[in-house]
PDB file with one MODEL, atoms N, CA, C and O in Angstrom:
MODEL        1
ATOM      1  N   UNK A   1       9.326 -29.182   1.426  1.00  0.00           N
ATOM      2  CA  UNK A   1      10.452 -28.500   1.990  1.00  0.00           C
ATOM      3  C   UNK A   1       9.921 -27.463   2.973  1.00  0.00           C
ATOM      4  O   UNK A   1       8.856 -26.927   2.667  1.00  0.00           O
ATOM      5  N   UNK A   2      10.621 -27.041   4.318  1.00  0.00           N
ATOM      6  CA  UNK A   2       9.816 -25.827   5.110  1.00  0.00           C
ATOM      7  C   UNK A   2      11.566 -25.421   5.487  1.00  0.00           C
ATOM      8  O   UNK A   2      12.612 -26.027   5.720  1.00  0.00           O
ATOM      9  N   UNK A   3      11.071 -23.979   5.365  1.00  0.00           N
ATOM     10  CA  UNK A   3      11.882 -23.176   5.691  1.00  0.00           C
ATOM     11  C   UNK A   3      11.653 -22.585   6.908  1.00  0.00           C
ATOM     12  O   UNK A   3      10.473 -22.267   7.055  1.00  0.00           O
ATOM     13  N   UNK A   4      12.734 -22.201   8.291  1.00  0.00           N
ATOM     14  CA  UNK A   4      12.521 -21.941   9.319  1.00  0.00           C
ATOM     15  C   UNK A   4      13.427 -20.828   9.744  1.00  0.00           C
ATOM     16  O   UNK A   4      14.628 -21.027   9.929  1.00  0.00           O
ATOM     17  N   UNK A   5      12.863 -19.665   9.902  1.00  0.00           N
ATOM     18  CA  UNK A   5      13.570 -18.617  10.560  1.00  0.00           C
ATOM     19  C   UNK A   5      13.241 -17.532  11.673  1.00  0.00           C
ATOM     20  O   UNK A   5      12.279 -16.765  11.721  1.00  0.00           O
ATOM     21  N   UNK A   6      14.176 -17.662  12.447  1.00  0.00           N
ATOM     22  CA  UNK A   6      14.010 -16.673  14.294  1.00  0.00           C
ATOM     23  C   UNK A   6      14.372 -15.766  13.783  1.00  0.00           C
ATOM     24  O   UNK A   6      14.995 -15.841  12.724  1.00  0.00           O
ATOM     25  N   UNK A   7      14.048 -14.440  14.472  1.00  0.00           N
ATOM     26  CA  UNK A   7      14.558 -13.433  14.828  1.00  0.00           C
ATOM     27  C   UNK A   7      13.043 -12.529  15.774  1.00  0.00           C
ATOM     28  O   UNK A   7      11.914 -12.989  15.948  1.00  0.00           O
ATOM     29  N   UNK A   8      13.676 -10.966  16.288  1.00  0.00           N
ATOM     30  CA  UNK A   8      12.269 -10.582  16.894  1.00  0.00           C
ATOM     31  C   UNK A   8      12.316  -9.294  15.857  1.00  0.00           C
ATOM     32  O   UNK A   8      13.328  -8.682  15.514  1.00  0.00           O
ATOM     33  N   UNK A   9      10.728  -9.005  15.384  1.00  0.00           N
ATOM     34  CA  UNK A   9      10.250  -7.970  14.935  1.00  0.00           C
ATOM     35  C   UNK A   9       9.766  -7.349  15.068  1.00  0.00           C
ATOM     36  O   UNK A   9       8.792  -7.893  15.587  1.00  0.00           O
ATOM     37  N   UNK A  10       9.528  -6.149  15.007  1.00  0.00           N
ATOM     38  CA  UNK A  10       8.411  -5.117  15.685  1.00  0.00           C
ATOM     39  C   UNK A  10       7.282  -5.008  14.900  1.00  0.00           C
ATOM     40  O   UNK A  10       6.775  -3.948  14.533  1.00  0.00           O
ATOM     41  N   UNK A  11       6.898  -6.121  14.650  1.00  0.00           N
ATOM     42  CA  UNK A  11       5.429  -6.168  14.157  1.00  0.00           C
ATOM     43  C   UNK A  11       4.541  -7.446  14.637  1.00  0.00           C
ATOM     44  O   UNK A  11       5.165  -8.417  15.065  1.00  0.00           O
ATOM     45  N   UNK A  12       3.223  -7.495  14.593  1.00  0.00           N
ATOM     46  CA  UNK A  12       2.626  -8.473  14.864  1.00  0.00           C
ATOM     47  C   UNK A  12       3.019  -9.524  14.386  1.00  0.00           C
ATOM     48  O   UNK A  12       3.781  -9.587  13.421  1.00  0.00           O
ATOM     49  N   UNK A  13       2.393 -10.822  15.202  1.00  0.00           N
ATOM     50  CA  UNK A  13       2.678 -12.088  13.851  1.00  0.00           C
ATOM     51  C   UNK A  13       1.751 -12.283  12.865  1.00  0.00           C
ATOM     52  O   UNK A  13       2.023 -13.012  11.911  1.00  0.00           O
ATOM     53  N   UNK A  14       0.824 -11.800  12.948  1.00  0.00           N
ATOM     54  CA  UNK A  14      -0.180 -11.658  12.295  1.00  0.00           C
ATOM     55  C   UNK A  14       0.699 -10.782  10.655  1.00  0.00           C
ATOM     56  O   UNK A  14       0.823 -11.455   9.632  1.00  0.00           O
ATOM     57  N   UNK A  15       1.024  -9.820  10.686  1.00  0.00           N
ATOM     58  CA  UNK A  15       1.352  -8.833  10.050  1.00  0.00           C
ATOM     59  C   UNK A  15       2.713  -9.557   9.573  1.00  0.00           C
ATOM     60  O   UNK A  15       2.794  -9.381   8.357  1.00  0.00           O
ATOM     61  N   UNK A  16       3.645 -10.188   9.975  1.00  0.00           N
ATOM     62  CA  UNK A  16       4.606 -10.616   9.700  1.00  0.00           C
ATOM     63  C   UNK A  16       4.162 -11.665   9.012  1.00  0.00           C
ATOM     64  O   UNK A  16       4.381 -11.463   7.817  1.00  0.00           O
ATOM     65  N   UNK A  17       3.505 -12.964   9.244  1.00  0.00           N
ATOM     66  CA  UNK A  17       2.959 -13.995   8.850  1.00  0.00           C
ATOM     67  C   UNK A  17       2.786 -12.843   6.739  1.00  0.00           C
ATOM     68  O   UNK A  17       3.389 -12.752   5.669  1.00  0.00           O
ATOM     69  N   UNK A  18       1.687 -12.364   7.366  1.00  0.00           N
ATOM     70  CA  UNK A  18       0.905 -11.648   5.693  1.00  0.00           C
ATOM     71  C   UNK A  18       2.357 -11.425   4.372  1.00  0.00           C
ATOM     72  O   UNK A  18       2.452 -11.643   3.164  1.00  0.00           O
ATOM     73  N   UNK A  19       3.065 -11.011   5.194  1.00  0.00           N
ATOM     74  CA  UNK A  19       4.368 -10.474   4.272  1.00  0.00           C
ATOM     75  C   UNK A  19       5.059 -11.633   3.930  1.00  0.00           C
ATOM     76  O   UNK A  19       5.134 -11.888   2.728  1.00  0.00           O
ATOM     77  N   UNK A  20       5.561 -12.365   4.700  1.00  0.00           N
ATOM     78  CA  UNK A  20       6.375 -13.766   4.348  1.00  0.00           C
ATOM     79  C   UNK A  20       5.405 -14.544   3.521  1.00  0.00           C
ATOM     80  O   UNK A  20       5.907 -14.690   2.407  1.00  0.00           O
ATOM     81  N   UNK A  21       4.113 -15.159   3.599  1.00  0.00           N
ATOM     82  CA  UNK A  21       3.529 -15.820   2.964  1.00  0.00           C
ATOM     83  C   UNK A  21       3.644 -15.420   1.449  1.00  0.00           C
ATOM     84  O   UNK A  21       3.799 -16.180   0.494  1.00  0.00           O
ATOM     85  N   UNK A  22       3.533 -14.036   1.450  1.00  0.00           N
ATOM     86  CA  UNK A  22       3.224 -13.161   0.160  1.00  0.00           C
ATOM     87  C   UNK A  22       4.545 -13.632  -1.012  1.00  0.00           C
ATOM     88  O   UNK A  22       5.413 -12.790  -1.244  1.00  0.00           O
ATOM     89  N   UNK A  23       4.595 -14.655  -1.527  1.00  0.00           N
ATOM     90  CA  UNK A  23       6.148 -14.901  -1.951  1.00  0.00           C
ATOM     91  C   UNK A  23       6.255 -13.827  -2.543  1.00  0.00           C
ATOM     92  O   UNK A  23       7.466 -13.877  -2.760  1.00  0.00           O
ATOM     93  N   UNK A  24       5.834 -12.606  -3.108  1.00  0.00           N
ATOM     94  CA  UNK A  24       6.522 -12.138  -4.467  1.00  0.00           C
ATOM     95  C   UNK A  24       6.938 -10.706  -3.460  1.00  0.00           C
ATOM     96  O   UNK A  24       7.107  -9.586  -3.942  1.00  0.00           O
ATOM     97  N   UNK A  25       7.071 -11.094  -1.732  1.00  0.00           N
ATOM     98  CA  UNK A  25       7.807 -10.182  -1.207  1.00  0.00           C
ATOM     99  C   UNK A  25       9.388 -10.625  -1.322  1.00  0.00           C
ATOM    100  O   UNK A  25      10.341  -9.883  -1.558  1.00  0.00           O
ATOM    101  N   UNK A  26       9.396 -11.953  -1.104  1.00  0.00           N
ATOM    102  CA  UNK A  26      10.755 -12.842  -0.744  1.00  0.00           C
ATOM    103  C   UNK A  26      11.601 -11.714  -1.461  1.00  0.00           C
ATOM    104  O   UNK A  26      12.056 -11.285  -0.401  1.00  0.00           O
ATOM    105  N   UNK A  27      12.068 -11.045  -2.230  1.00  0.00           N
ATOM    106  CA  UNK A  27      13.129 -10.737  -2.560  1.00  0.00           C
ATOM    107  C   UNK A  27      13.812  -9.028  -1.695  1.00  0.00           C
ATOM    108  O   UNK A  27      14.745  -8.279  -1.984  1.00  0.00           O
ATOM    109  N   UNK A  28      13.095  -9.020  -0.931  1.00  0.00           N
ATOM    110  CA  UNK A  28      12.928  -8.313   0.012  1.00  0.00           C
ATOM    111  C   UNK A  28      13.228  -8.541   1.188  1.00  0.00           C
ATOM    112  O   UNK A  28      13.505  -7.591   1.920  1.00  0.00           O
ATOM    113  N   UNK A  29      13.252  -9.966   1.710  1.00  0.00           N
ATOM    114  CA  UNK A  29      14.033 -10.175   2.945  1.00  0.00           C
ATOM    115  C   UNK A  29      14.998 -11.779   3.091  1.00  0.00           C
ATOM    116  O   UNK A  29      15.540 -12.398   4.007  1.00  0.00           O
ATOM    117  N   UNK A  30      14.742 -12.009   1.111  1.00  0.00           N
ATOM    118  CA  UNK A  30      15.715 -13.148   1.059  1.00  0.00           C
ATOM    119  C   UNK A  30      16.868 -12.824   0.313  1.00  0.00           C
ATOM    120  O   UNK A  30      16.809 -13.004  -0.903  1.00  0.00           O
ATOM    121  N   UNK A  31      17.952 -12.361   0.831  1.00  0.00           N
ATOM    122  CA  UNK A  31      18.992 -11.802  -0.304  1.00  0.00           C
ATOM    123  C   UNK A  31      19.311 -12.623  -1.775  1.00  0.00           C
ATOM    124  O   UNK A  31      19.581 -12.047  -2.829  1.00  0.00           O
ATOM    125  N   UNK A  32      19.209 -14.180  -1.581  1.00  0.00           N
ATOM    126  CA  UNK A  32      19.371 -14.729  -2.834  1.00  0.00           C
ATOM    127  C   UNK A  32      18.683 -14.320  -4.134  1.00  0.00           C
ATOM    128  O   UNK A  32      19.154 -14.251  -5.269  1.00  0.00           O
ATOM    129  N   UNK A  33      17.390 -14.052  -3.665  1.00  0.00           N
ATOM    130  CA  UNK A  33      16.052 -13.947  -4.645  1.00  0.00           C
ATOM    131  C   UNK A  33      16.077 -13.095  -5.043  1.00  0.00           C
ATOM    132  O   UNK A  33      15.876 -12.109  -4.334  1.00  0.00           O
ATOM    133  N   UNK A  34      16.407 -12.924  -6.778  1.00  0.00           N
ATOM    134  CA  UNK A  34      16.559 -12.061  -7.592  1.00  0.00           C
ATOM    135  C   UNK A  34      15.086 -11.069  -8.001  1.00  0.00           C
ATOM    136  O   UNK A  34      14.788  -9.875  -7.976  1.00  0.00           O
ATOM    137  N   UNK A  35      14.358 -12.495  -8.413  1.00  0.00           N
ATOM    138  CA  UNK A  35      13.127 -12.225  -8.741  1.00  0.00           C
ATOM    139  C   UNK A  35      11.927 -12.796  -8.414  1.00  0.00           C
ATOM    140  O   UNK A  35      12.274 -13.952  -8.173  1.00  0.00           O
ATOM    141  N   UNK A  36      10.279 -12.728  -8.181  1.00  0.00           N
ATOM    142  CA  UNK A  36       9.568 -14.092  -8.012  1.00  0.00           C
ATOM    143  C   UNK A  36       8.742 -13.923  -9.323  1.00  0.00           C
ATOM    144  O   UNK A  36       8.229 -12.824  -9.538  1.00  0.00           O
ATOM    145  N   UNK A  37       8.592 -14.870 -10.150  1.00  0.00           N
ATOM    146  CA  UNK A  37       7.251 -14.264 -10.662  1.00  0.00           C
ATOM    147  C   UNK A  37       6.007 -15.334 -10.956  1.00  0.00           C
ATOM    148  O   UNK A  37       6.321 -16.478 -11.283  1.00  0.00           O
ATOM    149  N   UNK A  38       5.009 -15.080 -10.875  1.00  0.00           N
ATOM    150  CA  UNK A  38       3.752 -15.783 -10.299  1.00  0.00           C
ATOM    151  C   UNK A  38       3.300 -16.500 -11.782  1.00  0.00           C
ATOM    152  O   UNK A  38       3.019 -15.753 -12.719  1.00  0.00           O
ATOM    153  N   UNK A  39       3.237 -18.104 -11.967  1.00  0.00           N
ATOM    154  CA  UNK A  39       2.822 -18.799 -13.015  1.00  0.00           C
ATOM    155  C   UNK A  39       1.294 -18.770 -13.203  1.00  0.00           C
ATOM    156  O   UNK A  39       0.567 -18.325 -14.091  1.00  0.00           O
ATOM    157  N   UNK A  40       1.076 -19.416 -12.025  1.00  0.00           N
ATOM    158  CA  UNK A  40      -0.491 -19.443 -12.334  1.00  0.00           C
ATOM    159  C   UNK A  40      -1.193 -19.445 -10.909  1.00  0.00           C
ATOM    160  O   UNK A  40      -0.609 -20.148 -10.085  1.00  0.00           O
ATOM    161  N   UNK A  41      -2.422 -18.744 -10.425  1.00  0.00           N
ATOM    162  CA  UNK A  41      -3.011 -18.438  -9.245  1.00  0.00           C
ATOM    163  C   UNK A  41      -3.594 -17.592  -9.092  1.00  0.00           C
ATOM    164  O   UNK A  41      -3.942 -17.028 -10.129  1.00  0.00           O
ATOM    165  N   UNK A  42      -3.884 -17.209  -8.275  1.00  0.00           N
ATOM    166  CA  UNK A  42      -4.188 -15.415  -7.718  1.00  0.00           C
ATOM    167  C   UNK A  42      -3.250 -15.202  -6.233  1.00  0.00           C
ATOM    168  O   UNK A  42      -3.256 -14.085  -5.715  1.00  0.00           O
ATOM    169  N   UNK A  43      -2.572 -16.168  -5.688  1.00  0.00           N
ATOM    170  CA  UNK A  43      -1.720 -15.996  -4.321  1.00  0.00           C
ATOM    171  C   UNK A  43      -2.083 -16.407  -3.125  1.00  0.00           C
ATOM    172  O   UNK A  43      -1.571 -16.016  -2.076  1.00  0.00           O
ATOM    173  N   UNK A  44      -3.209 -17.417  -3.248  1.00  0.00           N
ATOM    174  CA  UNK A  44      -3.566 -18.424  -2.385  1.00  0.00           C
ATOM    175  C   UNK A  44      -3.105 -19.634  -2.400  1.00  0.00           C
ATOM    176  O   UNK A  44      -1.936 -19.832  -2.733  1.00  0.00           O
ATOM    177  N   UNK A  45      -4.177 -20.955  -1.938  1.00  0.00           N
ATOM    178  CA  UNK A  45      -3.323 -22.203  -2.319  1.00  0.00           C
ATOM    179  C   UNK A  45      -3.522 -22.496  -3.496  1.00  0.00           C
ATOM    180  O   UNK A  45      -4.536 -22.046  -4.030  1.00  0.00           O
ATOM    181  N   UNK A  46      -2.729 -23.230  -4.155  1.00  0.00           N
ATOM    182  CA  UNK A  46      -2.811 -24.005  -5.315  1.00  0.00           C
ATOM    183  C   UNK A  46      -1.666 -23.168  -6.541  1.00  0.00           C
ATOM    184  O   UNK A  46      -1.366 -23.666  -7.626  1.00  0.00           O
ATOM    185  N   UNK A  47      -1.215 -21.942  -6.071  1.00  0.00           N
ATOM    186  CA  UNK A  47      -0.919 -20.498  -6.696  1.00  0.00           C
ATOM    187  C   UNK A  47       0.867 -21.300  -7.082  1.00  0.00           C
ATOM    188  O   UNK A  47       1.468 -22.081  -6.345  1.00  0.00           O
ATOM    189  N   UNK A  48       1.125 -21.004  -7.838  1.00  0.00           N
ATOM    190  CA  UNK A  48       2.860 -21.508  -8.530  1.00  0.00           C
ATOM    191  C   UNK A  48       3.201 -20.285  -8.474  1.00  0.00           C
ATOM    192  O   UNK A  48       2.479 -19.327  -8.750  1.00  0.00           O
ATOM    193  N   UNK A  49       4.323 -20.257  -8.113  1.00  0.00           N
ATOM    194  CA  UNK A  49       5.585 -19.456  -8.629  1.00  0.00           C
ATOM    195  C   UNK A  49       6.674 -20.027  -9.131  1.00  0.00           C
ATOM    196  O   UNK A  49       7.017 -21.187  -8.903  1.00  0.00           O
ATOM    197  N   UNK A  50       7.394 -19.050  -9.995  1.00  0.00           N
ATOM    198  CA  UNK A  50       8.694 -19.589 -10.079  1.00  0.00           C
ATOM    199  C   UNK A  50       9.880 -18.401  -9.805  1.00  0.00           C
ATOM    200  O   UNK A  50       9.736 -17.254 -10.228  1.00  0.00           O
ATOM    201  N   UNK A  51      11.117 -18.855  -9.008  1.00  0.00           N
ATOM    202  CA  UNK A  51      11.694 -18.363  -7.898  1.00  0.00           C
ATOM    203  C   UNK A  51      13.092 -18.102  -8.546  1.00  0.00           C
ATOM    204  O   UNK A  51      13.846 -19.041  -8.292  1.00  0.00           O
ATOM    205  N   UNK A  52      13.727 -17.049  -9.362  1.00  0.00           N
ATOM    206  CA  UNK A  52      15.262 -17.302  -9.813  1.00  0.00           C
ATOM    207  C   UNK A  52      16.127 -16.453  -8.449  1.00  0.00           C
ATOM    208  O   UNK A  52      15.727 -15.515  -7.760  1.00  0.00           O
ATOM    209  N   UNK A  53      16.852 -16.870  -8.422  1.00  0.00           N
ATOM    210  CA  UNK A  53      18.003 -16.950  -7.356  1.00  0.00           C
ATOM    211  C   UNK A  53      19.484 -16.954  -7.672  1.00  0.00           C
ATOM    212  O   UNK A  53      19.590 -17.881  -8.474  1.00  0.00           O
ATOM    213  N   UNK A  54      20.345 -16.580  -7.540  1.00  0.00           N
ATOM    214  CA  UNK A  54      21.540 -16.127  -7.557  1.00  0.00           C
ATOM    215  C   UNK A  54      22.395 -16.957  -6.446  1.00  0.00           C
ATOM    216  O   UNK A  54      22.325 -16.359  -5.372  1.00  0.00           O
ATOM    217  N   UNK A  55      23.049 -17.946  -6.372  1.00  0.00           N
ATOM    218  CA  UNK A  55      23.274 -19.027  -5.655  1.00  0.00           C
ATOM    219  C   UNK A  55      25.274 -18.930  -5.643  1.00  0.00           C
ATOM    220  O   UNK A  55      25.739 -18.330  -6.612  1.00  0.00           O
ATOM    221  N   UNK A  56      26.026 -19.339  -4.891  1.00  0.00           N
ATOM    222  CA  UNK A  56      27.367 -19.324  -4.873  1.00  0.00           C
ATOM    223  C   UNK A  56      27.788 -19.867  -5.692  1.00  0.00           C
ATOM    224  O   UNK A  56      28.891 -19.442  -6.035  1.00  0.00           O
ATOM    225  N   UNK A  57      27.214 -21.136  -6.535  1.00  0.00           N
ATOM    226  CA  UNK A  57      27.556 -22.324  -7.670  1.00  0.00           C
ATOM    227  C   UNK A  57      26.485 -21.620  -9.084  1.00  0.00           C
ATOM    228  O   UNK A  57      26.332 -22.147 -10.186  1.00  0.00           O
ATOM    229  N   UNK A  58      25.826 -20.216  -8.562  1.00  0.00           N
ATOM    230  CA  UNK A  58      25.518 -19.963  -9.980  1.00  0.00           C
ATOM    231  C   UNK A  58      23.800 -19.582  -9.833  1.00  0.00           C
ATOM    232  O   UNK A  58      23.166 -19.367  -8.800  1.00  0.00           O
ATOM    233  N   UNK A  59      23.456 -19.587 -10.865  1.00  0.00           N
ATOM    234  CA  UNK A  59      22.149 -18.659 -10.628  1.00  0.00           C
ATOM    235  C   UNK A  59      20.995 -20.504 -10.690  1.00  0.00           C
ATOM    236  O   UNK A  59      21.153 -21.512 -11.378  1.00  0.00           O
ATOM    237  N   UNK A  60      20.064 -20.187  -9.745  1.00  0.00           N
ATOM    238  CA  UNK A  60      19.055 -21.036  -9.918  1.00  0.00           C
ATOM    239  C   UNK A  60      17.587 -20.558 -10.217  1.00  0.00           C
ATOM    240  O   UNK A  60      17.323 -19.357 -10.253  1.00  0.00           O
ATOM    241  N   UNK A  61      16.654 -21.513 -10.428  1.00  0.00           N
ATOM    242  CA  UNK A  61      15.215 -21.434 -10.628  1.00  0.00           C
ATOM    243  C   UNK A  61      14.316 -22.493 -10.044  1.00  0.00           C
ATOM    244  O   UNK A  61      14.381 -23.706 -10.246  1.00  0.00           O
ATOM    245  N   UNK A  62      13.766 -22.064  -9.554  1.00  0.00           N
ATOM    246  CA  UNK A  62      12.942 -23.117  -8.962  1.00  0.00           C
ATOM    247  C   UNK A  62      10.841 -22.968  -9.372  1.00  0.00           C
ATOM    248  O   UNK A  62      10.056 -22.151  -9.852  1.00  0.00           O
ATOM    249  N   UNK A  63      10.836 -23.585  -9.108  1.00  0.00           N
ATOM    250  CA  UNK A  63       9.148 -23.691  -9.364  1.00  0.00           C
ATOM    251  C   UNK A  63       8.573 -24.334  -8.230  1.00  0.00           C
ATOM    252  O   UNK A  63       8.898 -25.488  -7.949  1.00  0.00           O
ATOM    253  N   UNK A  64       7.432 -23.447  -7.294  1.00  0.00           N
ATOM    254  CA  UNK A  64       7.101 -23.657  -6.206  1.00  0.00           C
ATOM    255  C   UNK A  64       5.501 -23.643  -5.847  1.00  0.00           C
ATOM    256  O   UNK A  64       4.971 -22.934  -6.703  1.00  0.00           O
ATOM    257  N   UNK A  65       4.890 -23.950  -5.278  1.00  0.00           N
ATOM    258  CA  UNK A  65       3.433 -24.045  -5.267  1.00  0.00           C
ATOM    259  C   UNK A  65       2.795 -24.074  -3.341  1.00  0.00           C
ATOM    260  O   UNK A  65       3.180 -24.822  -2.442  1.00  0.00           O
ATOM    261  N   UNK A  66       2.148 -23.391  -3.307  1.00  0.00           N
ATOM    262  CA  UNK A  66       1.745 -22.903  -2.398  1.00  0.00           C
ATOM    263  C   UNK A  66       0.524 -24.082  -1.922  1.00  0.00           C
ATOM    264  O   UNK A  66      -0.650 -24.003  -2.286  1.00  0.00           O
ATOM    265  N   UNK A  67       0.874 -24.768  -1.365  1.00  0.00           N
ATOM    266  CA  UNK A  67       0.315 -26.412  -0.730  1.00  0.00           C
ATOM    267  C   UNK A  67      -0.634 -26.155   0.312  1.00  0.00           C
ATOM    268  O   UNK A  67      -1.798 -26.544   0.212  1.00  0.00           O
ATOM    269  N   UNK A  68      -0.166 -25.462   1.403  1.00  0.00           N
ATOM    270  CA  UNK A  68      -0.866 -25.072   2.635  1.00  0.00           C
ATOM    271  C   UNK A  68      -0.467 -23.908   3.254  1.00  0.00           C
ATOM    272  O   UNK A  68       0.193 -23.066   2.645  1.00  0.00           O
ATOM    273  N   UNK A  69      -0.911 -23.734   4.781  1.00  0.00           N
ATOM    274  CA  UNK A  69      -0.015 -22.553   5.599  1.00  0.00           C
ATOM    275  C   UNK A  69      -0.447 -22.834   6.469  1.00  0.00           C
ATOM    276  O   UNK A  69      -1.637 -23.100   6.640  1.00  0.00           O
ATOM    277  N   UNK A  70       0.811 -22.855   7.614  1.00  0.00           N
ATOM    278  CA  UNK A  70       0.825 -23.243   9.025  1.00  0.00           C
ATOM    279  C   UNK A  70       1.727 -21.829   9.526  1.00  0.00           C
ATOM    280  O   UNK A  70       2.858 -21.580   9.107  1.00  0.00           O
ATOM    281  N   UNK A  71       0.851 -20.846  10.662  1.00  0.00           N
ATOM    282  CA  UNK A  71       1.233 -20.500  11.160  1.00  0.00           C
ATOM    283  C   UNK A  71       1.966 -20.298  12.396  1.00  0.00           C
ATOM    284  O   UNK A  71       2.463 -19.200  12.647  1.00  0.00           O
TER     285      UNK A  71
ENDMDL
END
């Protein structure tokens, strides 16, 4: 799945890139995301999370794993 979002920021992409990658910021600039919390990793590749979310049809969870990164 890839998620894709514009807007302009007043920060590097470099610096922007660091924060978005960081999932256990997501709840910080994804309003759904209640919580993240980290299964197994240190926050590189291979690193799981699992993602609960607050959804219009109800609260979800997901379990996610950090595959690659394309900047």
């Amino acid at each position: 799945m890839t998620f894709q979002l514009r807007l302009d920021i007043a920060a590097s992409s470099a610096t922007v890139f660091d924060f978005v990658a960081d999932f256990t910021t997501m709840p910080r600039w994804y309003s759904a995301v209640q919580r993240v919390d980290r299964i197994d990793g240190t926050s590189g590749l291979g690193t799981r999370y699992e993602v609960h979310r607050h959804l219009p049809g109800g609260p979800a969870r997901n379990e996610v794993e950090i595959t690659s990164y394309e900047s």
